[in-house]
GUBA-204750 format. One record per residue (C-alpha): x, y, z. Coordinates in steps of 0.05 Angstrom, whole numbers. Layout:
N
<atom east="X" north="Y" up="Z"/>
...
END
This chain:
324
<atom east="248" north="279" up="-224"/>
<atom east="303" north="223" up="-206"/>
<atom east="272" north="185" up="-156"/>
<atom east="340" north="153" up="-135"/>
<atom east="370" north="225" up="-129"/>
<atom east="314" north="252" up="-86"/>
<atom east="320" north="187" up="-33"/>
<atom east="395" north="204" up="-28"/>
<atom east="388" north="284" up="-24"/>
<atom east="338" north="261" up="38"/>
<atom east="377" north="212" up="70"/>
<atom east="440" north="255" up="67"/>
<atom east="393" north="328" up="94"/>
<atom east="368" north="278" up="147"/>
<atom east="440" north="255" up="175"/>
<atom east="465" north="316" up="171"/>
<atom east="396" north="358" up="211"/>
<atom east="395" north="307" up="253"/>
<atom east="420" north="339" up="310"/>
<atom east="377" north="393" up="296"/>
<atom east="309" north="343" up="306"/>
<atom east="301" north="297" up="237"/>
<atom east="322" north="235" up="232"/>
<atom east="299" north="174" up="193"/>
<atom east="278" north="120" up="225"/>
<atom east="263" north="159" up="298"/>
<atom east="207" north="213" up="271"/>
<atom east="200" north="200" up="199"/>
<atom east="190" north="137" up="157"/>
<atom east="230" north="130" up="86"/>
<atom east="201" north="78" up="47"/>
<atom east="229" north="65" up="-28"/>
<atom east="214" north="2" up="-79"/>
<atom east="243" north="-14" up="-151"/>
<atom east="218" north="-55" up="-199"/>
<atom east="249" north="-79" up="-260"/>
<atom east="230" north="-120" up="-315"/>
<atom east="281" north="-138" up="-372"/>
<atom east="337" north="-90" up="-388"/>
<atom east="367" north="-50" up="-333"/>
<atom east="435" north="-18" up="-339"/>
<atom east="455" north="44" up="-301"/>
<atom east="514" north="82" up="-270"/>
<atom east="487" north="117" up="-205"/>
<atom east="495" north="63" up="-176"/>
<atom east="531" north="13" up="-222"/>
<atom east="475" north="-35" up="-248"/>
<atom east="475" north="-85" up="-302"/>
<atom east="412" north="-131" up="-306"/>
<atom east="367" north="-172" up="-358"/>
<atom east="315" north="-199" up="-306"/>
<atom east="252" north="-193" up="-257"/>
<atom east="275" north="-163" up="-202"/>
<atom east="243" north="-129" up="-141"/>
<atom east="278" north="-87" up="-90"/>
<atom east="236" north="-64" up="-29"/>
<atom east="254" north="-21" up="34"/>
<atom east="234" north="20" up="94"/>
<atom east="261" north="63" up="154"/>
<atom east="213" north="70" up="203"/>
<atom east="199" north="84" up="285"/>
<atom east="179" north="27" up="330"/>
<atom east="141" north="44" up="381"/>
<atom east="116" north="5" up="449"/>
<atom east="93" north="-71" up="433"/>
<atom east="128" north="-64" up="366"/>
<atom east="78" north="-16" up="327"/>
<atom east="105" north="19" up="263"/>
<atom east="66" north="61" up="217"/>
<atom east="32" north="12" up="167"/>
<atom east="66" north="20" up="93"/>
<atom east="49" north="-30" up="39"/>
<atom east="77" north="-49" up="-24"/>
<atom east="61" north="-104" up="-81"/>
<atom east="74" north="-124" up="-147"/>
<atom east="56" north="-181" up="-196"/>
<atom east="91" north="-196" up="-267"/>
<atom east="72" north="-241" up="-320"/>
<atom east="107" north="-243" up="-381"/>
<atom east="91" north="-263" up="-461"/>
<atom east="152" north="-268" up="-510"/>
<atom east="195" north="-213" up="-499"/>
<atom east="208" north="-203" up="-427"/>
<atom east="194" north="-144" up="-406"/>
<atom east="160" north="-109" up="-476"/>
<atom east="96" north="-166" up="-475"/>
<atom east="81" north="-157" up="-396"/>
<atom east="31" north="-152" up="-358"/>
<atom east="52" north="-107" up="-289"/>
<atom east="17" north="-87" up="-234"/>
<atom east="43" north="-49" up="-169"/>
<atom east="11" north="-20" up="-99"/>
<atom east="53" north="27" up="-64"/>
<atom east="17" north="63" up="-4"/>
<atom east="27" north="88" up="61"/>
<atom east="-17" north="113" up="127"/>
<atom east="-92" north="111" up="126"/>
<atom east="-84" north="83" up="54"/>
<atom east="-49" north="29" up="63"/>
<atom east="-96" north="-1" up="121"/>
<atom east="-148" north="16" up="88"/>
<atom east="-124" north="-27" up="29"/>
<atom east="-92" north="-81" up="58"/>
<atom east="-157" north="-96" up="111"/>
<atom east="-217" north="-80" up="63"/>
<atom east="-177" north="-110" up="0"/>
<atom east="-236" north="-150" up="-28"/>
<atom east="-302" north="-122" up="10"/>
<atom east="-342" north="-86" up="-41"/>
<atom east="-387" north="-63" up="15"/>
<atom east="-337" north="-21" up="49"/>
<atom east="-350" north="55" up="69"/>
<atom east="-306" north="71" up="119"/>
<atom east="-225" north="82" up="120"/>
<atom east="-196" north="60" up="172"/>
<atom east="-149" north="97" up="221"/>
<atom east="-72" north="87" up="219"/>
<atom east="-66" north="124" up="282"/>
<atom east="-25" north="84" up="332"/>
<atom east="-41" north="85" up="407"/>
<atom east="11" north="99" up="459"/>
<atom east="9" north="98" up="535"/>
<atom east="82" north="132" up="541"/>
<atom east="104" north="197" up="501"/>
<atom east="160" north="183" up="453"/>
<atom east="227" north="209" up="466"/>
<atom east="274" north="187" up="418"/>
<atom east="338" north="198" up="426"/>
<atom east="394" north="196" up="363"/>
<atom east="474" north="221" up="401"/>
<atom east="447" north="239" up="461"/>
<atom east="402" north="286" up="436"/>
<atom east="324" north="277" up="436"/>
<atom east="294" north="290" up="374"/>
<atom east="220" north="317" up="379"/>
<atom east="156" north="298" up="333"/>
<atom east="111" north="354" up="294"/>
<atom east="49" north="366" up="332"/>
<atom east="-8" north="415" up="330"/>
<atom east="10" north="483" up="287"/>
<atom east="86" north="451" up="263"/>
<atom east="86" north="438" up="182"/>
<atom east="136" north="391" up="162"/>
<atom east="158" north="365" up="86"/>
<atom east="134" north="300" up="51"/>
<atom east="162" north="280" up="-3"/>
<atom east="127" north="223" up="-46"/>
<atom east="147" north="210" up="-116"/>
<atom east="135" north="154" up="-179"/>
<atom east="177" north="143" up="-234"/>
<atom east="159" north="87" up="-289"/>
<atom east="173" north="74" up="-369"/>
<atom east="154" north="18" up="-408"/>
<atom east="195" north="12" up="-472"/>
<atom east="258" north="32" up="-487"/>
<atom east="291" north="86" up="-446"/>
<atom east="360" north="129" up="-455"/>
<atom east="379" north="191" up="-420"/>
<atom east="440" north="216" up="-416"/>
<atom east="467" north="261" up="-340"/>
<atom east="527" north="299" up="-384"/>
<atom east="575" north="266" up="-338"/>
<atom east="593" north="209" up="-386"/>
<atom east="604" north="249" up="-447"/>
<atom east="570" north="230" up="-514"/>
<atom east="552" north="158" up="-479"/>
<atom east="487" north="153" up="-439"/>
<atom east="487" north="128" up="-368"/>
<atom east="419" north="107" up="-362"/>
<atom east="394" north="49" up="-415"/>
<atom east="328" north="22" up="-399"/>
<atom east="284" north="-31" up="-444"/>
<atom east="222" north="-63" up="-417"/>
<atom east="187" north="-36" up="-358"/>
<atom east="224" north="-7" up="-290"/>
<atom east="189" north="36" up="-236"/>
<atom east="213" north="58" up="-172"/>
<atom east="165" north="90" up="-123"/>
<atom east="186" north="137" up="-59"/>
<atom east="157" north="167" up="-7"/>
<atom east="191" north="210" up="52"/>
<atom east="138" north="220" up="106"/>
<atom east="147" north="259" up="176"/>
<atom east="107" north="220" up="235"/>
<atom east="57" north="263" up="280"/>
<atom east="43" north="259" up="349"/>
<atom east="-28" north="274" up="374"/>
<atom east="-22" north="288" up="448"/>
<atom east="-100" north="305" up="457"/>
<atom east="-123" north="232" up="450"/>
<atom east="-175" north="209" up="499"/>
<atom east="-150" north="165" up="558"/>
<atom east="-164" north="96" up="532"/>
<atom east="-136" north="25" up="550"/>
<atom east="-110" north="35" up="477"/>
<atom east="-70" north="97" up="510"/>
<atom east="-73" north="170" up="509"/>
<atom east="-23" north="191" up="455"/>
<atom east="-24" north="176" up="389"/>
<atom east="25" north="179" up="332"/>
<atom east="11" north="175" up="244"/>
<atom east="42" north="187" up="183"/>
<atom east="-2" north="233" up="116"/>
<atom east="-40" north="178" up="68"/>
<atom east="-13" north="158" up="7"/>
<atom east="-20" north="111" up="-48"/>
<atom east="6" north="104" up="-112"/>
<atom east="-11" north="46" up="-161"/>
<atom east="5" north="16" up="-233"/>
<atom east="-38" north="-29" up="-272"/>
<atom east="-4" north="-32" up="-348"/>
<atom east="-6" north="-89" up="-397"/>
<atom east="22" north="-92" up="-480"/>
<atom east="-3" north="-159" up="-517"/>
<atom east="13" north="-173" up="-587"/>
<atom east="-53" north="-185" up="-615"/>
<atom east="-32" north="-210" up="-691"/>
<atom east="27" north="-185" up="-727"/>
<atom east="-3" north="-124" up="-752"/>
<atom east="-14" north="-83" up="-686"/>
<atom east="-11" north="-92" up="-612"/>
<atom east="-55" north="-78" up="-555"/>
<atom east="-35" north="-29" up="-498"/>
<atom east="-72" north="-18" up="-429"/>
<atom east="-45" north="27" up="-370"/>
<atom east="-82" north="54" up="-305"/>
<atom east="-42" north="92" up="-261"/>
<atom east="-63" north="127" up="-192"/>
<atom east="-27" north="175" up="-157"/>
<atom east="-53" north="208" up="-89"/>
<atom east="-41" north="233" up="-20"/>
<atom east="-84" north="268" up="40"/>
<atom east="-157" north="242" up="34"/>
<atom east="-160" north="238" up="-38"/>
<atom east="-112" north="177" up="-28"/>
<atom east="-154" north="152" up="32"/>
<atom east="-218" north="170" up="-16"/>
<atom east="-188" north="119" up="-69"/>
<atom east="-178" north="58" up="-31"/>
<atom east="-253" north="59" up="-13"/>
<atom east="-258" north="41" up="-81"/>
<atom east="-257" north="-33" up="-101"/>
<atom east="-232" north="-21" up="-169"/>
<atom east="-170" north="9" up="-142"/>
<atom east="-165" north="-43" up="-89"/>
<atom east="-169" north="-99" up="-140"/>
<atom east="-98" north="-81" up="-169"/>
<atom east="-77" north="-111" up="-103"/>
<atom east="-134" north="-168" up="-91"/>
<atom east="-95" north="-191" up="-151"/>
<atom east="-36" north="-192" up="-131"/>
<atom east="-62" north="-245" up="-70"/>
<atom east="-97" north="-286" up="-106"/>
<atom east="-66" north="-329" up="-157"/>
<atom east="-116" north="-334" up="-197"/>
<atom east="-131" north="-266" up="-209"/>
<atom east="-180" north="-259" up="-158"/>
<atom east="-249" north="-279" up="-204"/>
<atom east="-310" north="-259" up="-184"/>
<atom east="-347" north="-309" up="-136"/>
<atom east="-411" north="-343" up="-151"/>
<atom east="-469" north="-329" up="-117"/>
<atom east="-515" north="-373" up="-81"/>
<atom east="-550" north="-340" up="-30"/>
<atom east="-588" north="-387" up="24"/>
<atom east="-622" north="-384" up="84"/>
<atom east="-569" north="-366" up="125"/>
<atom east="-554" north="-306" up="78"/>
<atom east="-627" north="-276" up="91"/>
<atom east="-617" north="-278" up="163"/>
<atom east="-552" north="-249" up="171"/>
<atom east="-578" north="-190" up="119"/>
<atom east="-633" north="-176" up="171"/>
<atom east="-596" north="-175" up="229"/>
<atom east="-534" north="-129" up="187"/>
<atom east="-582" north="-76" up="160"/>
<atom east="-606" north="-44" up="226"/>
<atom east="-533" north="-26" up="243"/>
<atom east="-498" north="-35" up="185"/>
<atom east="-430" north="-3" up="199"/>
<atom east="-426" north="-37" up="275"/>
<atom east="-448" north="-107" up="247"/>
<atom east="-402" north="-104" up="192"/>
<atom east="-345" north="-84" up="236"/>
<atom east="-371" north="-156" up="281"/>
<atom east="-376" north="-203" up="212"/>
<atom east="-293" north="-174" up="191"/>
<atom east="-264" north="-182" up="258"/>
<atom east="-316" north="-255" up="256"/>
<atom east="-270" north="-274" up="184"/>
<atom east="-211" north="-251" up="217"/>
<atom east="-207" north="-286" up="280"/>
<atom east="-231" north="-351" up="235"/>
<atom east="-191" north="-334" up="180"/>
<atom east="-246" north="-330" up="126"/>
<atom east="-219" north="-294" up="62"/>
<atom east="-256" north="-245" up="15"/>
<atom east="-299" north="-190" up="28"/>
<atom east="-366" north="-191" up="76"/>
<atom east="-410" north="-187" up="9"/>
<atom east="-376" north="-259" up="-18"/>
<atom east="-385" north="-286" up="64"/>
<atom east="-460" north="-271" up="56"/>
<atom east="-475" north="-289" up="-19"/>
<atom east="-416" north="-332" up="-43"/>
<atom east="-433" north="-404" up="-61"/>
<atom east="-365" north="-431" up="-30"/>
<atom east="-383" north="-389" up="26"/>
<atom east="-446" north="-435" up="45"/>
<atom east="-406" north="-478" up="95"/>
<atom east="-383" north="-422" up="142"/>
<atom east="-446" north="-378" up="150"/>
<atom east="-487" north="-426" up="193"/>
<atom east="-414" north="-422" up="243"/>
<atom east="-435" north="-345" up="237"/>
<atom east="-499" north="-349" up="253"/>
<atom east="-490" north="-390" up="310"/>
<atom east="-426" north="-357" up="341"/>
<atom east="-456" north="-281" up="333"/>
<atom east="-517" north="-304" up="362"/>
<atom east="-552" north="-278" up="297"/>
<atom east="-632" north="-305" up="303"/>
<atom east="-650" north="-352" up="247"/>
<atom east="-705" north="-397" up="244"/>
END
């Protein structure tokens, strides 16, 4: 499937229904990357490139105090020799429960929990696209998603029959472009809250890419690729896992996110004893503790980490945690 082809059938079917209640942007999210690195040359649309290049994008509703559903997207390069052939690339591309549950629990190996993209609104919605209000799928409507991937590493050709005995695709190195098309819900049966009574939240998706070709000696070469590729809970499922959250701990730290040393102290044995009696409700206290003080890592590196040792006697003081 043409990735490029699908965005443009969608954005074209949603101008042209939306009168009839779709429309990007108001009650659906589009949200489209493309990565290229090396040798890109193409004629829908005219494209002639030899470099690293990164193209992101997203339509999406904003809703009261400026809320959007979360989407997420990164990507790291580095490059041996032949750019593009002797590269090491790795891309994140996710969207709802995913992609908070990826971008908040990035480097905690202790987490267990997604959490919830929903987003909490006081008003209804009404959007409005020429004077006519276009409504959101609720309880017993089914709407379309669309979510695609399309990647090659190496050298690519394909020919559309439209340009005779030429091709009109030429591809060498690695190139991926990654798509999703995603209706937005509203949930009118949320509980009165100061957060609000309505709520609104796009399906979970996530799609990643870790691939890598080293020449080892002239003789051979060495070839690694890890690829994910989910939506619903499965894709929620994945992001629980640290190994498929470390494709994008990566890409933040530039280092390549090593693992910490541990020193565990005094202060580590405390906060274990207080955790462990309500594990999920204290951990929830220690991340939004790191967050407000802007501690990085996960809560197992806050506890154990030797470079850690400086903060957790300011935890065990400010969360009131008893330690003798």
């Amino acid at each position: 499937m043409n990735i490029r082809r699908v965005a443009l059938l969608v954005v074209a079917l949603s101008l042209f229904y939306g009168l009839f209640g779709c429309a990007i942007g108001y009650n659906s999210v589009l949200f489209m990357t493309k990565s290229n690195v090396g040798l890109d040359v193409d004629t829908k649309p005219p494209t002639a490139e030899i470099s690293i290049a990164r193209r992101e994008g997203v339509m999406a509703p904003t809703f009261e105090k400026g809320q959007t559903p979360p989407v997420m997207a990164s990507f790291r390069v580095n490059t041996k020799g032949l750019i593009g052939i002797f590269a090491n690339v790795s891309s994140t591309f996710a969207g709802g429960d995913a992609a908070n549950t990826m971008s908040k629990l990035y480097g905690d190996p202790d987490a267990t929990k997604p959490e919830d993209s929903t987003l909490c609104l006081k008003q209804k919605p009404t959007p409005r696209v020429l004077m006519q209000e276009i409504s959101f799928p609720g309880e017993g409507e089914v709407k379309p998603f669309a979510f695609g991937t399309d990647t090659s590493l190496g050298l690519k050709i394909a020919w559309s029959g439209l340009t005779a005995q030429y091709p009109d695709t030429v591809k060498f190195g690695y190139n991926r472009k990654e798509f999703a098309f995603a209706p937005v819900f509203l949930n009118e049966e949320i509980s009165e809250t100061p957060c609000g009574k309505y709520g609104v939240k796009v399906p979970s998706f996530i799609a990643t890419v870790d691939s890598s070709v080293n020449v080892k000696d002239p003789a051979g070469t060495s070839t690694g690729w890890l690829q994910y590729f989910a939506t619903g809970t499965a894709a929620t499922n994945l992001t629980l896992r640290k190994d498929v959250r470390k494709v994008m701990l990566e890409r933040l730290d530039a280092e390549g996110a090593p693992e910490p040393e541990f020193a565990p102290d005094k202060y580590s044995e405390c906060i274990i004893k207080w955790r462990d009696p309500d594990r999920e409700k204290n951990n929830s206290r220690l991340r939004e503790w790191m967050k407000i003080n802007k501690v990085r890592g996960g809560i197992t590196e806050l506890i154990y980490a030797k470079d850690r040792a400086k903060v957790r006697p300011a935890v065990v003081t400010e969360l009131q945690i008893p330690c003798n």
